[in-house]
N, C-alpha and C positions, 0 to 999 in steps of 0.2 A: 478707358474713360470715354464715356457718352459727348459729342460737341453736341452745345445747347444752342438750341436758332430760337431767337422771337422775333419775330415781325413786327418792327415800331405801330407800321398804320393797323393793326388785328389788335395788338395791345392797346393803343392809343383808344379803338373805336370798342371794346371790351369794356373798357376802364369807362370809358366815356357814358354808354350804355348803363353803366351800373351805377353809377352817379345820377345819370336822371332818373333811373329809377328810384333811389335813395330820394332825391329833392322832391318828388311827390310826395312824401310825407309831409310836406306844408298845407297838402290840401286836407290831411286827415287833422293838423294844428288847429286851422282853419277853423271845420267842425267842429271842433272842441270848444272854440272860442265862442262859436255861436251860442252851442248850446250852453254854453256856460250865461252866455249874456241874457238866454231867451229864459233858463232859472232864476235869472235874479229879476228879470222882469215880469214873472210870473206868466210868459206865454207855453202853456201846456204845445198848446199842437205846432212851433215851432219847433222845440222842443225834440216831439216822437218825429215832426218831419227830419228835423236833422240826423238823431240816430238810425231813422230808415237808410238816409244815405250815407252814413258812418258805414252802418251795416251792410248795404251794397257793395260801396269801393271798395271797401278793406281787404276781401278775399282776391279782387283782381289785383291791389297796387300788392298785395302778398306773391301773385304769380310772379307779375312781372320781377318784382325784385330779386325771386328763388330763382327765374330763370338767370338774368342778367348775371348773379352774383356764380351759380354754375361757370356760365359762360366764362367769365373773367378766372376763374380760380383754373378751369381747364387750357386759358392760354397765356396763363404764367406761371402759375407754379409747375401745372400739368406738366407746362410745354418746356419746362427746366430741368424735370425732371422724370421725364415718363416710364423711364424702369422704377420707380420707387411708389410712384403718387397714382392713385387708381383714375380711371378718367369718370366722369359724373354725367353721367347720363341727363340730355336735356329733353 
């Protein structure tokens, strides 16, 4: 039998990491809201402003969160079980 070590402060700052990445989805909520509000007020170019920058963040807060959610998954379950669980390439 393998002994399993995690590192409270590597877990703690994993976990932590992927959390803030997760709560930026307030900023994509955000947008939504706008553009929902700039529809019912009929401003078109609000509107396409706001889905421009829908369109820009998404793919970044999409990185950050793939990486973070890696990271995290490689230093708990990985790190619980590394003869079984493949490691995830960041």
């Amino acid at each position: 039998m393998t002994q399993n070590h995690l590192e409270y402060h590597k877990v703690w700052e994993c976990m932590n990491d992927l959390e803030s990445a997760f709560n930026e989805i307030t900023v994509i909520e955000g947008l939504v809201n706008y553009i929902e509000d700039a529809v019912v007020n009929e401003e078109q170019m609000e509107v396409v402003d706001a889905i421009h920058a829908l369109k820009a963040y998404l793919p970044i807060f999409t990185r950050k969160y793939d990486k973070a959610s890696k990271r995290a998954w490689n230093n708990t379950v990985g790190a619980l079980h590394p003869e079984t669980v493949p490691h995830i390439d960041l």
